[in-house]
N, C-alpha and C positions, 0 to 999 in steps of 0.2 A: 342275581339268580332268583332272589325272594320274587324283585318285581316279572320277569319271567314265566314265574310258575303260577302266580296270581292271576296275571293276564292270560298264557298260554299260547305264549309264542312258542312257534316251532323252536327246538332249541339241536342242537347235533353238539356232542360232546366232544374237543380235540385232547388227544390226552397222551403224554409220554409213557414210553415204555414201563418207566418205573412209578408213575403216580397211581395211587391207591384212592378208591373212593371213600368217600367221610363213612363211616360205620357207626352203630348204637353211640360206641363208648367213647368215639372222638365227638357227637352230638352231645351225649351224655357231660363229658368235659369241654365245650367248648367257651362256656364264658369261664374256664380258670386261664383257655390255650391264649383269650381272645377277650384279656379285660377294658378293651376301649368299650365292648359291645353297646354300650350304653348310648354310642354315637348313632347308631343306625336308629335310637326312639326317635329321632329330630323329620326322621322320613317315614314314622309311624310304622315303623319294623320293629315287630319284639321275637324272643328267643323260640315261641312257638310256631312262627313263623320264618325264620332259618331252620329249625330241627326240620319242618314240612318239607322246604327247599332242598336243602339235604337228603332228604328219605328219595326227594322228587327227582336226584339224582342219578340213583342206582337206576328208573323204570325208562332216562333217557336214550335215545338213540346215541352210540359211541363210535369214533373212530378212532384207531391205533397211531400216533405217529412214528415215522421210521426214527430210531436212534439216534441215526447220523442225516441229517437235515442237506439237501443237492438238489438240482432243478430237478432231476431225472425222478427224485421220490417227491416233487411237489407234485408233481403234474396229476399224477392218480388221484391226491389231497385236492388238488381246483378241482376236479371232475367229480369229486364228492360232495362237496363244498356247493358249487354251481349248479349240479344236478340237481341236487337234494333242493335249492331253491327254486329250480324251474319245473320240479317235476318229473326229471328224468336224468338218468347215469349218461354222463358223457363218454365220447369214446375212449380209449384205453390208447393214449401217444407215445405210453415210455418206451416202446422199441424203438419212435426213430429219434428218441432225445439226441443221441450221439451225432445227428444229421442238422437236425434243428439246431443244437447249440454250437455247431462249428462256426467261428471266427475270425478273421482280422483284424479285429478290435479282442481281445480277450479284457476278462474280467479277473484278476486273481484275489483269492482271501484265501487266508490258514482252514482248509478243511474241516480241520478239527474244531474249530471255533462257532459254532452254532449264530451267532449276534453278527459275525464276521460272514459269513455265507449268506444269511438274509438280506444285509447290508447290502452286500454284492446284488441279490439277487434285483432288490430293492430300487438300485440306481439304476441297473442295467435296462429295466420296465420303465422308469423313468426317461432313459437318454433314447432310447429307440423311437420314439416318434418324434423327439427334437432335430434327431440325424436325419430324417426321410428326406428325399428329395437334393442332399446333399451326395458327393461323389466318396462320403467315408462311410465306413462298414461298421454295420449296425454291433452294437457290442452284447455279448453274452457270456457266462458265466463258466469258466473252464474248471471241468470237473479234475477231483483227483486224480491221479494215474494219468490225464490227457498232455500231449505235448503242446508247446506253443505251434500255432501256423508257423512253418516256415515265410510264409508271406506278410505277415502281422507287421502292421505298418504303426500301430498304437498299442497300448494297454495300460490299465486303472489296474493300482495295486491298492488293495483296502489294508490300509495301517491299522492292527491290533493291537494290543499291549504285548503279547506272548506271539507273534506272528511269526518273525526272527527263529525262533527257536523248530518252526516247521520242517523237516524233509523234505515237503512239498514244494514250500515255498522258496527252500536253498535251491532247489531245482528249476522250478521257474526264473527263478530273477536271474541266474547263470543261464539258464537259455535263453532268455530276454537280451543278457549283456553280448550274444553274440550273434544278433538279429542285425544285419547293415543298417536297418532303415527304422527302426521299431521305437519309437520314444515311449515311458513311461511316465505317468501320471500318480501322485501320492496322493489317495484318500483318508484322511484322518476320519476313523469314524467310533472314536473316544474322545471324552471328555474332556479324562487326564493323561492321556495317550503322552510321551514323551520321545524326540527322538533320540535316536542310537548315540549311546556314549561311551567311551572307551571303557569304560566299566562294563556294560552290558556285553563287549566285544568280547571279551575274557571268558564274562562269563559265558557267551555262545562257545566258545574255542573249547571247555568241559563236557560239553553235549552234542557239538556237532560230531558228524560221520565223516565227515568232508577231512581229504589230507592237509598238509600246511600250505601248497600251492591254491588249490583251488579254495581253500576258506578265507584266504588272503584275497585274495579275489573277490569272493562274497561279501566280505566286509565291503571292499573298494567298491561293490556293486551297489549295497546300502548308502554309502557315502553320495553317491553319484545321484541315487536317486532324487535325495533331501535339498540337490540343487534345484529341483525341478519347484518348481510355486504349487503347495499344494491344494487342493480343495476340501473342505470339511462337509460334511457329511455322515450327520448321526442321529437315524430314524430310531435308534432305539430310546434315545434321549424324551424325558416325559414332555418336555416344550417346544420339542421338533413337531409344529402340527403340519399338515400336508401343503400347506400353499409355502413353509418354511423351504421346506425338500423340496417341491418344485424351484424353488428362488436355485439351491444350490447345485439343482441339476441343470440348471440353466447355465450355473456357471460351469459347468465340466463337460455342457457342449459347447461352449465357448471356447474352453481352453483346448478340446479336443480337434477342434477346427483353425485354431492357430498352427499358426510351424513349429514345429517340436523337435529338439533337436535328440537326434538316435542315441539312445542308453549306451550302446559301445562305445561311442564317440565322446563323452563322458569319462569312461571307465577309460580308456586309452588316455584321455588326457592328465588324468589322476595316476594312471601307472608312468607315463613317461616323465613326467613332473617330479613323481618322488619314490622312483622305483622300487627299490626292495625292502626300504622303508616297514616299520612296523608300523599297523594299521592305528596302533595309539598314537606314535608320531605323528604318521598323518594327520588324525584328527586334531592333536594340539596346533598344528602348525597355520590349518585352511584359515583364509580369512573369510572372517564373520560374514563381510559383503558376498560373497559365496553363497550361503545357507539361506537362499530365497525364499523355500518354504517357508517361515515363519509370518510371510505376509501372503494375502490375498487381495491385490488390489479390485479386485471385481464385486467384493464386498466389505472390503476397509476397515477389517478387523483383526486384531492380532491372532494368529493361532496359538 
């Protein structure tokens, strides 16, 4: 910011709902909030020079961001963003988002999850010009509330820590498991991300809405999934730089273009195998050779 306001680069301010700009008495206290400060002398930055930066903040041009982070509220955000660079306000897309992001390929993340919808948003910009030219359907980010295509021949599920615990996403992956033809895809896109263990299953079974048929179900839907070899993928990570994420978007149009075998088809074989079974059984019982995710041969590293 310091170097910024020195220079007097155009600056546009992005700011959540709930963040407050620096006032007197946070400038006032800031080398008690912010006792490294001493590190910023080495770039010949002193405290009259943040307090300036600071003051320099309140006279910037601001924009609000929406609460809850979706393609359909980024769009106005790029045309702010883009405009303001070029000179002029772009046009105004969010009415036909709903057109624009329909799919055959969907993209799912927990809604709720801010780092997990980016993610999403993230690869999906990434895979779509990898896909061109190919006879697979470019993939996009399915909003909340929206159903799966019936037609959906693929889809990338972004793996959160708290994902499991979604409405949303108990609803997608049950619509997924009952797509003929629809394979899914596991994106890890944590660090320490762990998968689903009979433990966590229990504890889903205290939160979910879902009855004991169809929760039994969504577990075996989770289970199914973790067969599938996942991809990693984690732009928010501070040593993910961009040619890293190109590498691994590379791999998830790879894997997107292999044969996939259908999520149902999966889940059918896990129900016919160990039927009414408690989903903790099951999980004790699968053999380990089973649970492919743990490796990605495409970049030969353990997940």
């Amino acid at each position: 910011m310091v170097t910024a306001h020195r220079n007097n680069v155009k600056t546009l301010l992005l700011s959540w709902p709930t963040f407050l700009k620096p006032d007197e008495k946070f400038i006032e206290d800031f080398p008690t909030l912010v006792p490294d400060y001493g590190e910023l002398a080495s770039h010949g930055i002193g405290l009259s020079d943040v307090a300036k930066a600071f003051r320099w903040l309140q006279q910037v041009e601001s924009h609000s961001l929406p609460e809850k982070f979706t393609p359909s509220s980024a769009l106005p955000l790029v045309g702010v963003v883009c405009g303001r660079s070029s000179g002029q306000r772009l046009p105004d897309r969010s009415k036909s988002t709903s057109t624009f992001y329909s799919t055959d390929c969907p993209v799912l993340a927990d809604p709720e999850d801010t780092e997990a919808v980016a993610t999403a948003m993230v690869l999906s910009s990434m895979l779509k010009p990898k896909l061109l030219g190919t006879n697979l359907p470019l993939p996009s980010v399915l909003e909340e509330g929206k159903h799966l295509p019936d037609g959906a021949q693929m889809a990338l599920m972004i793996c959160s820590s708290n994902c499991w615990k979604s409405a949303q996403v108990e609803r997608w992956l049950l619509q997924t498991s009952q797509l003929p033809s629809c394979g899914l895809i596991p994106v890890i896109a944590e660090d320490n991300f762990l998968v689903p263990s009979p433990s966590l299953y229990e504890e889903l079974r205290s939160t979910s809405l879902l009855d004991q048929h169809e929760f039994q179900r969504y577990c075996i839907v989770i289970k199914a999934l973790f067969q599938e070899i996942a991809v990693v993928f984690v732009p928010q990570n501070y040593s993910s730089t961009h040619e890293d994420l190109l590498l691994r978007a590379n791999q998830a149009a790879s894997r997107l273009q292999a044969t996939l075998t259908p999520l149902a088809e999966k889940v059918k074989a896990i129900e016919a195998r160990d039927g009414d079974k408690h989903i903790a059984e099951i999980d004790k019982e699968v053999d380990p050779k089973e649970d492919n995710w743990k490796e990605d041969p495409l970049c030969g590293e353990a997940l």
